[in-house]
N, C-alpha and C positions, 0 to 999 in steps of 0.2 A: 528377398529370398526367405523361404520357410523348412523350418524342419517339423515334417511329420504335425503341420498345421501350428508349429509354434516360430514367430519369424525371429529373424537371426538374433536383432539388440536384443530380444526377450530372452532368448537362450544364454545369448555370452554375457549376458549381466545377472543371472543365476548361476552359468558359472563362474565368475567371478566371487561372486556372494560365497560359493561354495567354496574358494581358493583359499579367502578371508578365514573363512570357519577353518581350514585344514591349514593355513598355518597357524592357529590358536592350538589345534590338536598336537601336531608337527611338535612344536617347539614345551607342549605340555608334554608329550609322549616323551618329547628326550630327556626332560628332566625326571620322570618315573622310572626310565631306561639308565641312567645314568646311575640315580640311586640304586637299583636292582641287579643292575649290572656290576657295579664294584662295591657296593656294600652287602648287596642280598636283602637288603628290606623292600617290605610295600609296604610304599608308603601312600597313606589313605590323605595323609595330612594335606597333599601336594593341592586338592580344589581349594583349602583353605588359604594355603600362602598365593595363591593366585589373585586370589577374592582380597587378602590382604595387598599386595600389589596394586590394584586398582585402588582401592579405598584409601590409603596413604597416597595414591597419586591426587584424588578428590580432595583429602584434609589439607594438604599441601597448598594448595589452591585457594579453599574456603579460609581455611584458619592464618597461611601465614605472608598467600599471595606469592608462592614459588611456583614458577611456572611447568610447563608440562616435560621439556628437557631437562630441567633440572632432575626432574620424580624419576625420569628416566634411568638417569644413574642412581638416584637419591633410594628410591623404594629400595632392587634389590640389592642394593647394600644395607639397608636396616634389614628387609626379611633374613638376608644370606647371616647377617651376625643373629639372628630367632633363631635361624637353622644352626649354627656352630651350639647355643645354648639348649637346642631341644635334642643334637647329638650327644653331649656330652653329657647331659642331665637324666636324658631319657632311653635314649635309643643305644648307647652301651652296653646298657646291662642287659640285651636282650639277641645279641647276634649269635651267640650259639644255639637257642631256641627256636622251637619251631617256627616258620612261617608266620602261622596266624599269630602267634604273639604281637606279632610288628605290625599285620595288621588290626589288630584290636587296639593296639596302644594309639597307634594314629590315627583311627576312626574313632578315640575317644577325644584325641588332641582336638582335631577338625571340630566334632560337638564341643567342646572349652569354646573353641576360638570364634567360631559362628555364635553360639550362646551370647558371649560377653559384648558383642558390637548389634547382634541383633539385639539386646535390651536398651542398647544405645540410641540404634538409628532406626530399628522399626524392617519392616522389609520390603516397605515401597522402593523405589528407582532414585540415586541420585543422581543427575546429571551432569555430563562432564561434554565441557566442548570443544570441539576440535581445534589444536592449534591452528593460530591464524597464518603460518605461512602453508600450513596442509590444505587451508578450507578451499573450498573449489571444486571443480572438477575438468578434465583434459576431453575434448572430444578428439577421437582417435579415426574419426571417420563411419567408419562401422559399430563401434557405441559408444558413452559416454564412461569416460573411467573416474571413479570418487579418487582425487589425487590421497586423502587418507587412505586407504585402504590400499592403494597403489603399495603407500607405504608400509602398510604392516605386512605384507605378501614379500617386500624385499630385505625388511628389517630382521624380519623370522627366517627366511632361508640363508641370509646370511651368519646370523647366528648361530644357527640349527647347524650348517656347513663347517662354521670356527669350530664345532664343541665337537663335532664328528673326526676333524682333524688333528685337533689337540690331545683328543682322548686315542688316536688308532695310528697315527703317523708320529709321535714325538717321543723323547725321551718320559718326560712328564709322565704321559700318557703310558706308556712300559713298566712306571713303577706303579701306578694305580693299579693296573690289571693285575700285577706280578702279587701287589703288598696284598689284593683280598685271597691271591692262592697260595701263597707261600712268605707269607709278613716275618718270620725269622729270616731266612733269606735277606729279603731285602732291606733289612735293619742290618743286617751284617756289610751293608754297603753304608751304611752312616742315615740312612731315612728314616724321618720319625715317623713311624708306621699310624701311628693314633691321630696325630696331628692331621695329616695327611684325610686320613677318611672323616674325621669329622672337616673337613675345606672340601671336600666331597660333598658331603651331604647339603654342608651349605651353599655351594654351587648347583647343586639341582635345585635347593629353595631358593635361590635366587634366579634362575630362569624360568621357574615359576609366577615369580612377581615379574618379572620383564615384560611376560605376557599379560598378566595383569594391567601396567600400565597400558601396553598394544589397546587393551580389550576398554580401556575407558573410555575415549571417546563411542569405541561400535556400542558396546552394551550398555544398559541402565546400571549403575555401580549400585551395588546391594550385596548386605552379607549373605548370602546364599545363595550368589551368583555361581559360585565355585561347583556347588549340586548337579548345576545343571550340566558342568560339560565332564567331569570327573568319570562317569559311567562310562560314556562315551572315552574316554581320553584309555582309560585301562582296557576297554573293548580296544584300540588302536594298538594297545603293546602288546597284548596277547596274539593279535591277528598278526603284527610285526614281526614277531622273535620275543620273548620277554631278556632282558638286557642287550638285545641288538640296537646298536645306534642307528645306524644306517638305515636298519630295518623301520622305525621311529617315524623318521623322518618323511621318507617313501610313505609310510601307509598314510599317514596322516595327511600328507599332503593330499593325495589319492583318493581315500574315504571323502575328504571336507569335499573334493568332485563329482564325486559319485553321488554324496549324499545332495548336491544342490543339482544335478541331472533328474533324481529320483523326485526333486521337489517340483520340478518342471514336466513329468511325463506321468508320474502317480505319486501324487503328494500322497496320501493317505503312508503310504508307507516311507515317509523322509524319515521319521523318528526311528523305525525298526531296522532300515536297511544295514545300517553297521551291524546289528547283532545277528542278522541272517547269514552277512559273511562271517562273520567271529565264528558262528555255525560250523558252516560248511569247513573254513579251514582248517578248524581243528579234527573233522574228521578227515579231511586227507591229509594235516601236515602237523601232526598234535605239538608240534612244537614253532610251529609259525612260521610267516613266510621265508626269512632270513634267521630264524633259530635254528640252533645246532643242537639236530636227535643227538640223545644221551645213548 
């Protein structure tokens, strides 16, 4: 069977390729979302703690022979304690100011942190290979499925689903929203309002590195991997809602589709097609798809 002269496996294994890509977006958009959402910062840093993610999943490997499950929980617990030290260090002093502040400070963070590993490792590709109970692939009849990738497709929406629920259905999740609009309030109920947002912030840096690890085996690990999807990943939260979860999760899944359909029917424009939509929806929805007009 063919669609429009391209036959079926060809099609469903570009979109697949394209699922891959959108839950990298997906589960990067939530943690941008997540920051922006209950803290109000953008943060630029978020390509770098990703890139960090992957690359402690690599050194973990090369230098002490910890395997790929391990990095799994291992990485975003060292990024998530970076992130409690670059809230409390850095990102404090700057939440009553404007916007750009937050991002300038963290688009200068990002250049530190890319800087200091690029003099290290250079910015060829390090290779990371697939756990070996992932390697393989499933044939499903009508194409052949990479069982990795299977995986990072249900690893990220499952995660993506946890953080959406945690934050919108739970008590938890009530005082986070309540503590960025009314933090006297909810300190009057015994919460320690500070504490609190900085385990925030490093909870977004740490599902940052989660996909990190996800993205080691797909990508080549390199400090300035982070570059390349970061544009992209902020084009997904804007076109989302900027601090919609749900919103996050949806577009990015959706884009990473779109964008491997477009690579299949007029690749020429695979790289632009997110920022044509980013386009259009801001002129009819200036506040995004699932953002709430002010």
């Amino acid at each position: 069977m063919e669609f429009f002269g391209i036959s079926a496996p060809a099609l469903l294994s570009q979109l697949l390729l394209g699922l891959v890509n959108g839950s990298f977006y997906a589960i990067l958009s939530l943690g941008l979302a997540v920051i922006f959402g209950l803290l109000n910062v953008i943060n630029f840093a978020h390509g770098a703690l990703f890139m960090l993610g992957a690359l402690l999943t690599w050194m973990g490997l090369e230098y002490l022979e910890v395997n790929y499950w391990v990095m799994l929980l291992l990485a975003p617990l060292i990024v998530g304690v970076l992130g409690v030290l670059i809230e409390r260090f850095l990102l404090q002093w700057i939440y009553k100011l404007d916007h750009l502040y937050g991002l300038l400070l963290t688009l200068g963070l990002t250049m530190v942190i890319e800087g200091v590993f690029r003099s290290i490792y250079g910015v060829s590709g390090l290779g990371y290979d697939t756990p070996e109970v992932l390697e393989g692939a499933t044939d499903l009849g009508f194409m052949i499925l990479p069982n990795y990738r299977a995986w990072v497709v249900v690893a990220s929406i499952v995660v993506c689903l946890a953080t959406w629920y945690v934050i919108e259905r739970t008590k938890l999740g009530a005082y986070l929203r309540a503590g960025t609009e009314n933090p006297r309030l909810v300190e009057a109920f015994g919460v320690n309002v500070p504490v609190m947002i900085t385990l925030t912030y490093a909870f977004g840096a740490a599902l940052a590195a989660f996909a990190g690890v996800l993205a080691a085996p797909v990508y080549q690990v390199t400090p300035l991997m982070g570059q390349n999807l970061i544009i992209v990943v902020f084009a997904v939260v804007v076109i989302g809602g900027m601090g919609s979860i749900m919103g996050s999760i949806l577009t990015g899944l959706g884009l990473g589709v779109v964008e491997g359909l477009t690579k299949v029917f007029y690749p020429e424009a695979s790289s632009t097609v997110v920022f044509v939509i980013m386009a259009i929806v801001l002129l009819i929805r200036p506040a995004g798809l699932f953002g709430k007009e002010k």
